[in-house]
N, C-alpha and C positions, 0 to 999 in steps of 0.2 A: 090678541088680548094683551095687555098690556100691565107688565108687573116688574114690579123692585122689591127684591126680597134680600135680606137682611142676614146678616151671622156673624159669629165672631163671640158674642155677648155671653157672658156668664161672671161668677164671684170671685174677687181679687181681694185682696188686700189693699190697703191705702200708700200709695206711694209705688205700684206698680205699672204695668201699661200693656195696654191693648191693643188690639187692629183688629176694625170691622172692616165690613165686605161689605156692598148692596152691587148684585147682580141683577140685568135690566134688560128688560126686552118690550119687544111689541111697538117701539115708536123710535123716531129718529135721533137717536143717542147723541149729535151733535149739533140739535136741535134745541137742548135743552142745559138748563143749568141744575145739575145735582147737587143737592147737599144735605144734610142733617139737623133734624131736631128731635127733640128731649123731652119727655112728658117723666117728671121725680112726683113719688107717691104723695097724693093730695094738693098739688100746683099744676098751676098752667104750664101749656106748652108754650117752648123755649126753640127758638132758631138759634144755632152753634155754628154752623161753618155750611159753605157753598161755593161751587168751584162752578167758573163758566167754561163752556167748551168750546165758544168763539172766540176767543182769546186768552184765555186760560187764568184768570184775574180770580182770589180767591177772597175769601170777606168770611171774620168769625166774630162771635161773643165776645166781650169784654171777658167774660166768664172762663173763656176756654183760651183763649190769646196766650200764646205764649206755650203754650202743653199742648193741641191737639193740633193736627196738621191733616190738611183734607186732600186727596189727589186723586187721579183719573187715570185710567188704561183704554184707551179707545178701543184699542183695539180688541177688547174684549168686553166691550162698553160694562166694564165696573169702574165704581167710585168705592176708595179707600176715607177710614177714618182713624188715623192713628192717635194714641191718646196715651199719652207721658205723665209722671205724676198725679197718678189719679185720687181726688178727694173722697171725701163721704159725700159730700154734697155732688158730688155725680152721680149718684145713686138715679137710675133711671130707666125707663124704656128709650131706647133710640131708635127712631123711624127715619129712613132712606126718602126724601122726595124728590120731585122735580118740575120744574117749572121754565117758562119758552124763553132762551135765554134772548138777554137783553142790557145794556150797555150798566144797569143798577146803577144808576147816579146815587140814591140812597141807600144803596150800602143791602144787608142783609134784610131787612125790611122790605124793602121791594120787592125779593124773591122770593120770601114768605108769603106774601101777597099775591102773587100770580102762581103759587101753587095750583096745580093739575093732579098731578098722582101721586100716591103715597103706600107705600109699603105699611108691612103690619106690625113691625119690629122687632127689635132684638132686648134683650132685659142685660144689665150692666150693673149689678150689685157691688158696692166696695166695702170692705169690712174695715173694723181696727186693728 
């Protein structure tokens, strides 16, 4: 069975920082490219960052560039999302996925795109 499940997530204040977790199992962990997206209350869902695990190439948001940083432990096939000055407009669910990695000539779109599997997510509140 195959699943990405998600932690880390709860209420901060604006201008703090977090680190989530998505722990992964049941498919070939270096087979694929993990990263994260954002569904914020009453808006579509948002791709934020994603890291390849064949060559380690990482691709974020305009949104999040700069503040959040995505990386990977093979050896315990989780993917990290750290996340630095955080806004109100981060307010969100964040969901852990993945998709069959591949060379992404266009960038995070593309990985969005060939999504496969999806975790149920984490909630990520920021207050004032």
């Amino acid at each position: 069975e195959v699943q990405l499940v998600e932690s880390g997530g709860r209420l901060i204040q604006a201008g703090g920082s977090l680190r989530l977790s998505c722990a992964t199992s049941g498919f070939t962990f270096d087979d694929y490219a993990i990263g994260w997206i954002r569904q914020a209350p009453g808006e579509a869902r948002e791709a934020i960052a994603c890291i390849s695990n064949g060559d380690g190439d990482t691709y974020y948001a305009d949104s999040v560039k700069g503040r959040f940083t995505i990386s990977s432990d093979n050896a315990k096939n989780v993917v990290y999302l750290e996340m630095n000055n955080l806004k109100l407009e981060d307010t969100a669910v964040y969901y852990c996925a993945a998709a069959p990695d591949a060379d992404y000539g266009q960038g995070l779109e593309e990985w969005y795109l060939g999504m496969e599997y999806w975790g149920e997510g984490t909630r990520v509140t920021v207050s004032a």
